[in-house]
C-alpha positions as CSV (number, residue, x, y, z in Angstrom):
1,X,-32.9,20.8,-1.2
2,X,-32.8,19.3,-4.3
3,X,-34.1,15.6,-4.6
4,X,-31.0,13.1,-5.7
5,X,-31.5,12.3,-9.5
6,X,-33.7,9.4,-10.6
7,X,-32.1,5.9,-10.4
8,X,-28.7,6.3,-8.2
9,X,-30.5,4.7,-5.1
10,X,-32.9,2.1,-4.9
11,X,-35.1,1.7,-2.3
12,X,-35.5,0.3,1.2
13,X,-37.2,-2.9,1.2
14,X,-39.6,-2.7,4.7
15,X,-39.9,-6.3,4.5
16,X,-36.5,-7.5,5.4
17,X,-34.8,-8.5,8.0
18,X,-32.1,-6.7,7.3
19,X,-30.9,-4.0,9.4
20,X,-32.3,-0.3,7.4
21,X,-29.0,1.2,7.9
22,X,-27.0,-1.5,6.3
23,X,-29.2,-1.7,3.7
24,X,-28.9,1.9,2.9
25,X,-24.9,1.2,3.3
26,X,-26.5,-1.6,0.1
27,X,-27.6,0.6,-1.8
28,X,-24.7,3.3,-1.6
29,X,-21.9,0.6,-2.3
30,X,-24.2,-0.8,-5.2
31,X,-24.0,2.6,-6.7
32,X,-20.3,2.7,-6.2
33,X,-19.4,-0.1,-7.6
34,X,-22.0,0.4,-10.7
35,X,-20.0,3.9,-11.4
36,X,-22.9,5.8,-10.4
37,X,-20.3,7.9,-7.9
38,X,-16.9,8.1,-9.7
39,X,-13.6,7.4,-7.8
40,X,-13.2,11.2,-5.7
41,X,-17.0,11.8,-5.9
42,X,-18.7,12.9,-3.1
43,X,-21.7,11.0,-1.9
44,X,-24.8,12.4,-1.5
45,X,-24.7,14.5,2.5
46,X,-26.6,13.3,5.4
47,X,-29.0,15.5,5.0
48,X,-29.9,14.3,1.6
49,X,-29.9,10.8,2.5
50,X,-32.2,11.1,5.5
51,X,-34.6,13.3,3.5
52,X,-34.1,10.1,0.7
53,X,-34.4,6.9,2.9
54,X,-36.5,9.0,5.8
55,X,-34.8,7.5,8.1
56,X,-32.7,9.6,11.2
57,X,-29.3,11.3,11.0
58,X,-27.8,8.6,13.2
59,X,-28.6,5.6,10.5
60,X,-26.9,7.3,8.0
61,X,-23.9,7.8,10.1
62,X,-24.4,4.2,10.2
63,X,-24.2,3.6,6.8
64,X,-21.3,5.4,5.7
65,X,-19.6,4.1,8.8
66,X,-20.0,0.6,7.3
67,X,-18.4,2.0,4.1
68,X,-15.5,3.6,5.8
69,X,-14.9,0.5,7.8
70,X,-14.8,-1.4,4.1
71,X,-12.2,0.9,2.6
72,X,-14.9,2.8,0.3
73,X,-15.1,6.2,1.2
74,X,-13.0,8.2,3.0
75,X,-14.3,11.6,5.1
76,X,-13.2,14.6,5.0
77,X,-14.2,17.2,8.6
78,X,-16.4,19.8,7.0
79,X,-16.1,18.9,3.3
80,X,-18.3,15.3,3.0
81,X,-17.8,11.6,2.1
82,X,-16.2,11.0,-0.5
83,X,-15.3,7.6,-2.9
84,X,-11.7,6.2,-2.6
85,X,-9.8,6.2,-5.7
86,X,-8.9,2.8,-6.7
87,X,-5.3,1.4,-6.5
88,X,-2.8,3.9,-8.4
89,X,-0.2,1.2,-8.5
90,X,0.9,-1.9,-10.5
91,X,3.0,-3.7,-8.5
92,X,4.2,-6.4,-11.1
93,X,6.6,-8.7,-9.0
94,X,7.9,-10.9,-12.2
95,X,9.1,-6.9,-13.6
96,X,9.9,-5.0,-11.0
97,X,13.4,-6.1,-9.9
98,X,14.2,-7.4,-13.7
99,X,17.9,-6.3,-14.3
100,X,17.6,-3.7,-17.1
101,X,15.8,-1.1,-15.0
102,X,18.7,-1.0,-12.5
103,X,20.8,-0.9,-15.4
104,X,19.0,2.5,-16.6
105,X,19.4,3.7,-13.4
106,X,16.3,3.4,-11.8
107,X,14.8,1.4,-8.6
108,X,11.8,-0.5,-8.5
109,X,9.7,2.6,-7.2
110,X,10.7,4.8,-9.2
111,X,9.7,2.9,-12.9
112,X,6.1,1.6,-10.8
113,X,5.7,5.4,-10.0
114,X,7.0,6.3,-13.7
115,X,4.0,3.7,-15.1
116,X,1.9,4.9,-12.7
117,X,2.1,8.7,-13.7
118,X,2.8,9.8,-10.4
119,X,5.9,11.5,-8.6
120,X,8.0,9.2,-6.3
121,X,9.3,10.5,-3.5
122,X,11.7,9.0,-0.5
123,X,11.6,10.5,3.4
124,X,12.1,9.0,6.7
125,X,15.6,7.6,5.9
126,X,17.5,6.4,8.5
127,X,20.5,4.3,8.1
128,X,22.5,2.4,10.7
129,X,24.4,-0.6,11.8
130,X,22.5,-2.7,14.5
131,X,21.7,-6.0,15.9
132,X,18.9,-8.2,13.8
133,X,15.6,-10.0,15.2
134,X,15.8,-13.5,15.0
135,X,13.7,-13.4,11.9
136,X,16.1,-11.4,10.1
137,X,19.0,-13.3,11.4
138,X,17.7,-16.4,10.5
139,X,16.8,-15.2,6.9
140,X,20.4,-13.9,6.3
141,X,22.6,-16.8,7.6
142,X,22.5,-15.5,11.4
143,X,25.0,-12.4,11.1
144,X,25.9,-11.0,14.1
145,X,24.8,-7.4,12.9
146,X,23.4,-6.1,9.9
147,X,23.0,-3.1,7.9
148,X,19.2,-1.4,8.4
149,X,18.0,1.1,6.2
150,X,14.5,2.4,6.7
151,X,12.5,4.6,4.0
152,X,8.8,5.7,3.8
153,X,8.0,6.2,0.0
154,X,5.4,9.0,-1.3
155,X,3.6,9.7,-4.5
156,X,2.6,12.6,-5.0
157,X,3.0,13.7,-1.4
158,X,1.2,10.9,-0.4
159,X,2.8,7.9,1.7
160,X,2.0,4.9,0.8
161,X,4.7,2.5,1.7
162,X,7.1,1.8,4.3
163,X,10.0,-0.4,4.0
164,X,13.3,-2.0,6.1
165,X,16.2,-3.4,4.6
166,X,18.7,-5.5,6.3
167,X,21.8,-6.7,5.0
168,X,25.0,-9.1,5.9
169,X,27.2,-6.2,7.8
170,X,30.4,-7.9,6.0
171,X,28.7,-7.1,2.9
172,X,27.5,-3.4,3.2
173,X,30.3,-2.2,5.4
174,X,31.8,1.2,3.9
175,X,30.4,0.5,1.0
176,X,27.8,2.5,-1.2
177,X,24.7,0.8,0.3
178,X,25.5,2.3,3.8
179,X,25.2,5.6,2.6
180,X,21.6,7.9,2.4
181,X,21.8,8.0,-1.1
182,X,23.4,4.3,-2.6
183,X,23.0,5.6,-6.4
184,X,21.4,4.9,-9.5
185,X,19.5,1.7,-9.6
186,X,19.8,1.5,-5.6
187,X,21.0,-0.8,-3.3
188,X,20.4,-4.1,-6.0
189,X,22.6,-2.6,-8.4
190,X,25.6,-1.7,-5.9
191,X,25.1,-5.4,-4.0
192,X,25.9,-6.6,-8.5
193,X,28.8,-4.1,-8.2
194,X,30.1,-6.2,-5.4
195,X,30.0,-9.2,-6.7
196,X,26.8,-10.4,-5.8
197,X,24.9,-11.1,-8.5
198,X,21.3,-11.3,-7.9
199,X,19.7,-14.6,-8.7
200,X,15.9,-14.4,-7.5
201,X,13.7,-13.3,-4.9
202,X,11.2,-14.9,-2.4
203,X,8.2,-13.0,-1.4
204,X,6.1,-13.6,1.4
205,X,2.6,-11.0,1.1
206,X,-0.3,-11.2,4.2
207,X,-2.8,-8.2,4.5
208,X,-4.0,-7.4,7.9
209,X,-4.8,-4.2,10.0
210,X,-2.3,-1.9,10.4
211,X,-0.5,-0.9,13.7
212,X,-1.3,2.5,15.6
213,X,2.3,3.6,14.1
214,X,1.7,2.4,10.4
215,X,-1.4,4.1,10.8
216,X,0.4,7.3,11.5
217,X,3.5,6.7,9.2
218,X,1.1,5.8,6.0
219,X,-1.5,8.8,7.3
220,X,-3.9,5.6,6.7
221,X,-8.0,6.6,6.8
222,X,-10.5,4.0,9.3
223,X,-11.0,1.0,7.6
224,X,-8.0,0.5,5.3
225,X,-5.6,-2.4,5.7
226,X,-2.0,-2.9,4.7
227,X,0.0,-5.8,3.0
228,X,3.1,-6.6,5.2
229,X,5.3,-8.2,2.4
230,X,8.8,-9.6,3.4
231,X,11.0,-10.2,0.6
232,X,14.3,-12.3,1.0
233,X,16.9,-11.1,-1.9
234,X,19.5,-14.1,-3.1
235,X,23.1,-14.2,-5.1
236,X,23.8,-16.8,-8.1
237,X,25.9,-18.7,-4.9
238,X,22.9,-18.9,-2.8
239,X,23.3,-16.8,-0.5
240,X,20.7,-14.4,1.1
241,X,21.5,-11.0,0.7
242,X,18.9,-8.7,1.7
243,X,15.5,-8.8,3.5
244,X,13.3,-6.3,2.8
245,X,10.2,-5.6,5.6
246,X,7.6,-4.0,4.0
247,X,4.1,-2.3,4.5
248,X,2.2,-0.7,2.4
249,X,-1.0,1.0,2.3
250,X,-4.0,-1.4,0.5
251,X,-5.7,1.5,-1.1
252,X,-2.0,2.4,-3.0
253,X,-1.2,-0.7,-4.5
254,X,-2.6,-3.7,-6.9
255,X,-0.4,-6.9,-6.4
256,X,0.2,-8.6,-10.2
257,X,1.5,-11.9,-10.5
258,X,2.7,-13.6,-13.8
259,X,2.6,-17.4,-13.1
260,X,4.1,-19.7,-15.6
261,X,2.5,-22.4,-17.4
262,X,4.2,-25.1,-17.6
């Protein structure tokens, strides 16, 4: 087996405290983030690292377990460990809903997927009329029912977000917005159509661990979290128009933020 090239590890230090198989988890996530293992790289197997650190098969597992559980590196069964690649996404929340993309036609996915390089794709849709949580309802006004449509976006094949829209019934009724498909520029641009001109948005962004099912929607690897962002839509008159429930995967996205000055 050939030994790992001079300089990508350091060494143990016997002295410390500090348990060896973190310290070798050290050592690996020092490399990573020095660019010493580039983003899809595969790390160096278990066998090499036992014969590096001389240390048992079990520590190792140790170590990379550590990484896993951070969001570093990501195994595949039979092939190795591999780095995560960093955020594909922009997520620019002062752009994304500006007015002149839904004029050309295009959602907010599609121009961050666009930027990104990548292929957007939307599956899981399901659209229907049904009664709202008392979140919702007390976002929107307290309607009796709303409007729910529910998406999982991809890129690339890959999902990486899943979101729920709900919206006044008396507004999205036979309308557009109730069917699969609403149209170029989505459901923002037919909700201008009908009148309701959109004036701004409020965001609301936590990250925490995902759920058994956003786990299994989102195909999400150990260790990775999600940002659970609900986003309350409003018309020039005030009036809540939409919320929008949404997760998505932490490894996908990059949250920007343009703050003003003043």
């Amino acid at each position: 087996m050939a030994p790992l090239p001079s300089g990508v590890l350091g060494s143990l230090d016997s002295t410390s405290d500090r348990a060896v198989f973190r310290q070798i988890a050290d050592q690996l996530r020092e490399a990573i983030d020095k660019g010493r293992f580039k983003e899809g790289a595969k790390l160096p197997s278990e066998s090499e690292l036992v014969e590096r650190f001389g240390v048992s098969r079990m520590t190792v597992r140790n170590a990379l377990s550590v990484l896993q559980g951070e969001g570093l590196v990501h195994s595949e069964h039979g092939k190795g460990v591999f780095v995560r690649p960093r955020p594909p996404v922009r997520r620019l929340a002062s752009d994304r809903f500006a007015r002149r993309h839904r004029d050309q036609g295009k959602s907010a996915f599609t121009v961050e997927a666009e930027a990104a390089g990548s292929r957007p794709e939307v599956d899981n849709l399901q659209v229907k009329e049904e009664r709202p949580t008392r979140d919702i309802a007390t976002r929107l006004g307290e309607p009796r029912k709303v409007l729910a449509r529910r998406r999982r976006y991809l890129l690339d094949g890959r999902p990486v977000e899943f979101a729920a829209s709900f919206l006044p019934l008396d507004i999205a009724r036979d309308t557009p917005i109730a069917q699969p498909n609403p149209g170029p520029g989505g459901i923002y641009a037919r909700l201008e159509e009908l009148g309701h001109r959109l004036d701004h948005f409020d965001e609301e962004v936590r990250a925490r661990m995902p759920t058994p099912a956003e786990v299994k929607t989102l195909h999400l690897a150990a260790g990775v979290p999600v940002i659970h962002l609900v986003r309350t839509a409003y018309d020039t008159e005030g009036r809540a128009v939409e919320v929008c429930d949404t997760v998505m995967a932490a490894d996908a996205y990059v949250l920007a933020y343009q703050l003003p000055a003043n």
